[in-house]
N, C-alpha and C positions, 0 to 999 in steps of 0.2 A: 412483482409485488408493488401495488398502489396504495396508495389511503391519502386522503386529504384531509387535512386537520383544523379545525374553524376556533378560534378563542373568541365566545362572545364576548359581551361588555361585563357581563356581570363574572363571568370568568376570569377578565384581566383584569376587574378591581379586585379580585380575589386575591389575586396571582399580586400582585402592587403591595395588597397589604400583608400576605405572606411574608414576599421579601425585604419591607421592609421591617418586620418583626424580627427578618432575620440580619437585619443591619444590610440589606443590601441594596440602599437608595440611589446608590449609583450603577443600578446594573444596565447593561443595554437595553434600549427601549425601541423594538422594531415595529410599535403598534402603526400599520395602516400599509405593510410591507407586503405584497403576495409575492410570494418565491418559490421555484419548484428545484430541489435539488437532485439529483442525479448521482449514478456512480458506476462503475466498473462491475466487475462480474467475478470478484471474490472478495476473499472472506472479510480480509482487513477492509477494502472498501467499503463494504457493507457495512461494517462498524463505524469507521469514521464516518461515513453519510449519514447513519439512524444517529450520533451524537451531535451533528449541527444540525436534523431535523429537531433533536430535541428539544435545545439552545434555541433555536430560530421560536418554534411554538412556547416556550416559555417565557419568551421575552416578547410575544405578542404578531409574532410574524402570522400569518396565515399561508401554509407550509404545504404543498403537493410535494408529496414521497415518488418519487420517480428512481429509488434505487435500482438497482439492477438492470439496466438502460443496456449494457450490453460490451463486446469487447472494447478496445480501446478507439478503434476509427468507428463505431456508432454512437459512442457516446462523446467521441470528439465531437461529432457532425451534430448531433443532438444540440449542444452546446452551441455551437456556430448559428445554429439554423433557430433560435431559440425556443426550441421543443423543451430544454432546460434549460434553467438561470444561473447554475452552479454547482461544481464535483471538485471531487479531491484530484488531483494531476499529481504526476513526479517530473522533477527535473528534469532529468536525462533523456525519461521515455517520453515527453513531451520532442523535445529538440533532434531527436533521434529519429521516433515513429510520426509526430507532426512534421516536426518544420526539416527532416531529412539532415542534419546533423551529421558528422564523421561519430562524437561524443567523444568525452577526455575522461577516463577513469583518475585522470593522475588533476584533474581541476577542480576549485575551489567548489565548495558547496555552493555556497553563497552564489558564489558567479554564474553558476550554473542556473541556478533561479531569478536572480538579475539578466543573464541574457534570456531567457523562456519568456519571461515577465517584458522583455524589449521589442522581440517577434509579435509577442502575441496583440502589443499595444494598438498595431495595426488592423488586428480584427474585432477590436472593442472588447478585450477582454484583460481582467485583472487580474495578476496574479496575488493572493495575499498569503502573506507568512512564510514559513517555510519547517518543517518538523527536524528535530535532531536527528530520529532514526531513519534510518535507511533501509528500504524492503528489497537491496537489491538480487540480482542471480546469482546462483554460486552451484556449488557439488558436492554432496557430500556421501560419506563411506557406509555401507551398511554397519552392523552393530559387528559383525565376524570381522569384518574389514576392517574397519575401524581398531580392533582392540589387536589387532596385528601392527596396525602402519602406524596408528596413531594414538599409542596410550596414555600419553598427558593430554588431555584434548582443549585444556585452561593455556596451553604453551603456544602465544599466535607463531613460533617457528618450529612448530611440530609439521607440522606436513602443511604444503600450503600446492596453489595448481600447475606449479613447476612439477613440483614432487610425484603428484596427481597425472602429467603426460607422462613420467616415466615412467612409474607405474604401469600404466596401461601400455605401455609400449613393450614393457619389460615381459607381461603376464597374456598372452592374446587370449586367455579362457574369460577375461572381465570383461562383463558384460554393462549397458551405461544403459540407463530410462531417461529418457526426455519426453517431453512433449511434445507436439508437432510446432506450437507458435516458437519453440526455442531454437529451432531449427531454420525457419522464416522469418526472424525478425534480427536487423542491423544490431542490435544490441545483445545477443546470446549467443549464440554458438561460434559464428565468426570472430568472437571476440578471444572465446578460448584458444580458437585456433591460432589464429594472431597471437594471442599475446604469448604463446610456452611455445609455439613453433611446432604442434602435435593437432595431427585430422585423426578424429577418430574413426576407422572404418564403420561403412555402410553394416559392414553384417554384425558388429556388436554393439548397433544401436537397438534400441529395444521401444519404440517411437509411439506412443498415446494421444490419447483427446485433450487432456485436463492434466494441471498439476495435481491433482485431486489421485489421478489415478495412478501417480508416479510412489507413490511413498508406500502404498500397498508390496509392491511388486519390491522394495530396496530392503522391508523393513524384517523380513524373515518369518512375518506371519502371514504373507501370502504365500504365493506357487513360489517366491523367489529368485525370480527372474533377472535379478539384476544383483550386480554390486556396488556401484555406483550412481548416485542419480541428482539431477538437474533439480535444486530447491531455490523458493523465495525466504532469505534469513532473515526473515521476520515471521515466517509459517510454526504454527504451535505445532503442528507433528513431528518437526526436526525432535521437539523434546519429548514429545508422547510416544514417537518409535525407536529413539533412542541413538540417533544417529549421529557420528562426528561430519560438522563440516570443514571442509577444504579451509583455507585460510586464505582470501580473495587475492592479496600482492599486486594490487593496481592493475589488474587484468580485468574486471567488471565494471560497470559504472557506476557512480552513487546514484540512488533513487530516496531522494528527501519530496514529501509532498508538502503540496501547497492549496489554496482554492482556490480554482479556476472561479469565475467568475463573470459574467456580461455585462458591460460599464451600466447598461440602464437600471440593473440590480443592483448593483454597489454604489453607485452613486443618490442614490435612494438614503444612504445611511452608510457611510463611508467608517466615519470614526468605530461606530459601531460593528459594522464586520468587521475591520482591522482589531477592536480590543475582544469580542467573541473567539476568532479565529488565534490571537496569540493567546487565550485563556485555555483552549482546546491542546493547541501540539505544546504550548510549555508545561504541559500536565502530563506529557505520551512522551516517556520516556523509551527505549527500545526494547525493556524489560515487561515495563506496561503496556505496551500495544500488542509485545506477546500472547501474555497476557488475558488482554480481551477478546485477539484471535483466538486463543484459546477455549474461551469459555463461548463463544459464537461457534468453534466448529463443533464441541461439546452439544450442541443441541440449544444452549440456553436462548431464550429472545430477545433479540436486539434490541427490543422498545425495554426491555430490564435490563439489559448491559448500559444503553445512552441515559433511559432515567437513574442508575446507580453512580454512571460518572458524573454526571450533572450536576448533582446534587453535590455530590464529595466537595469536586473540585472548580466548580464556576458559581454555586451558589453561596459561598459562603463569605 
């Protein structure tokens, strides 16, 4: 998905006297800025990218949409190679999947974007901001499952992924969906193994393409195939199919995103991405980025989910 988006003149004096009709004469001004931003290969990415495309175009950028760039080492390298100027990153899977990282589930957020932001200083690249929530991996119970193991599901010491190995140790019929990158990447499954001291065997893994394909199979209106399964807790079908999740216990990592960035694009207009970008995640609450996941994997268009937050929440 491409589009390039041009603000003539006569459009940014439009766009000028809009806002400031709308009292908004301090707003960022990127008139003379060409950027092409970039993103990952789901959902929430998608959203967060079409929302600082839309930010960037309204305050005069002239904006190439290069969403959906692709996994995370194409769209790393995309970035590096300056095929893009700027994506959303997380903490962890930065320092983890880039820079090779052990990762510290039990480490400060903060620090964790402070050191990414320190690596990365070397390949000309900024980090800016950093969001409260956290999209990280986790595992949660089918709806039968669930209302067996874990019937307060508001209670973070209700079942949590100690609970979760014994479980599965206890019961050899449970069956678990993952993905296949959850299984190949330093930060997912090895982690679970690690951290509760429990491998789940080969044969009650149930191993797919996409998270995508994982919630069908956990949520009891597919074939069923699973009781268990591998989610991002910040995915809107944990609540559309109704599923409790596990309760993390410093076994995963935090994943807070931030913008990556290429010094020769931020430095262009420095102040300005830095007060865009905290106008953006101080508004995306972990509630509200749900959210919008939600209403993007709903069908809705992303050019009306970013001009609905835009307007709310950075225009006014």
């Amino acid at each position: 998905m491409r589009r390039t988006r041009f603000i003539a003149a006569l459009g940014a004096a439009a766009l000028v006297a809009t806002m400031s009709a709308c009292g908004s004469d301090d707003a960022p001004d990127f008139s003379g800025l060409e950027v092409t931003v970039g993103s990952r290969d789901f959902t929430e990415q998608y959203v967060l990218s079409s929302i600082l495309i839309e930010a960037l175009d309204r305050y005069g950028a002239t904006v190439t949409d290069a969403t959906d760039t692709g996994d995370i080492a194409t769209t790393r390298a995309a970035l590096e190679t300056g095929d893009i100027d700027a994506y959303w990153e997380y903490n962890s899977a930065a320092l983890v999947e880039v820079f090779g990282e052990a990762g510290d589930s039990e480490a400060d957020p903060g620090d964790l974007t402070d050191r990414a932001g320190e690596l990365d200083a070397a390949n000309g690249i900024e980090w800016v901001g950093r969001s409260s929530f956290s999209n990280t991996y986790g595992f949660a119970l089918s709806p039968g499952l669930g209302a067996e193991h874990q019937p307060n599901r508001y209670d973070p010491d209700a079942f949590d992924l100690d609970d979760l190995a014994e479980l599965l140790d206890d019961e050899p019929d449970l069956m678990v969906c993952v993905e296949d990158a959850f299984l190949e990447r330093a930060d997912g499954m090895t982690l679970f193994e690690d951290g509760t001291g429990y491998a789940i065997p080969d044969d009650r893994l149930v191993v797919v393409g996409s998270i995508d394909q994982v919630y069908p199979l956990v949520s009891g209106r597919g074939s069923g195939d699973c009781d268990v399964a591998e989610v991002f807790t910040t995915d809107p079908q944990i609540a559309e199919y109704d599923l409790d999740v596990v309760e993390n216990n410093d076994v995963f990592l935090t994943y807070n995103a931030s913008l990556t960035i290429r010094d020769e694009a931020y430095e262009q207009a420095p102040d300005q991405f830095d007060a865009v970008v905290d106008d953006i995640l101080g508004a995306l609450s972990t509630q509200r980025i749900i959210e919008l996941n939600a209403r993007a994997a709903a069908g809705e268009p992303l050019d009306q989910i970013a001009a609905d937050f835009v307007t709310e929440f950075l225009d006014d």
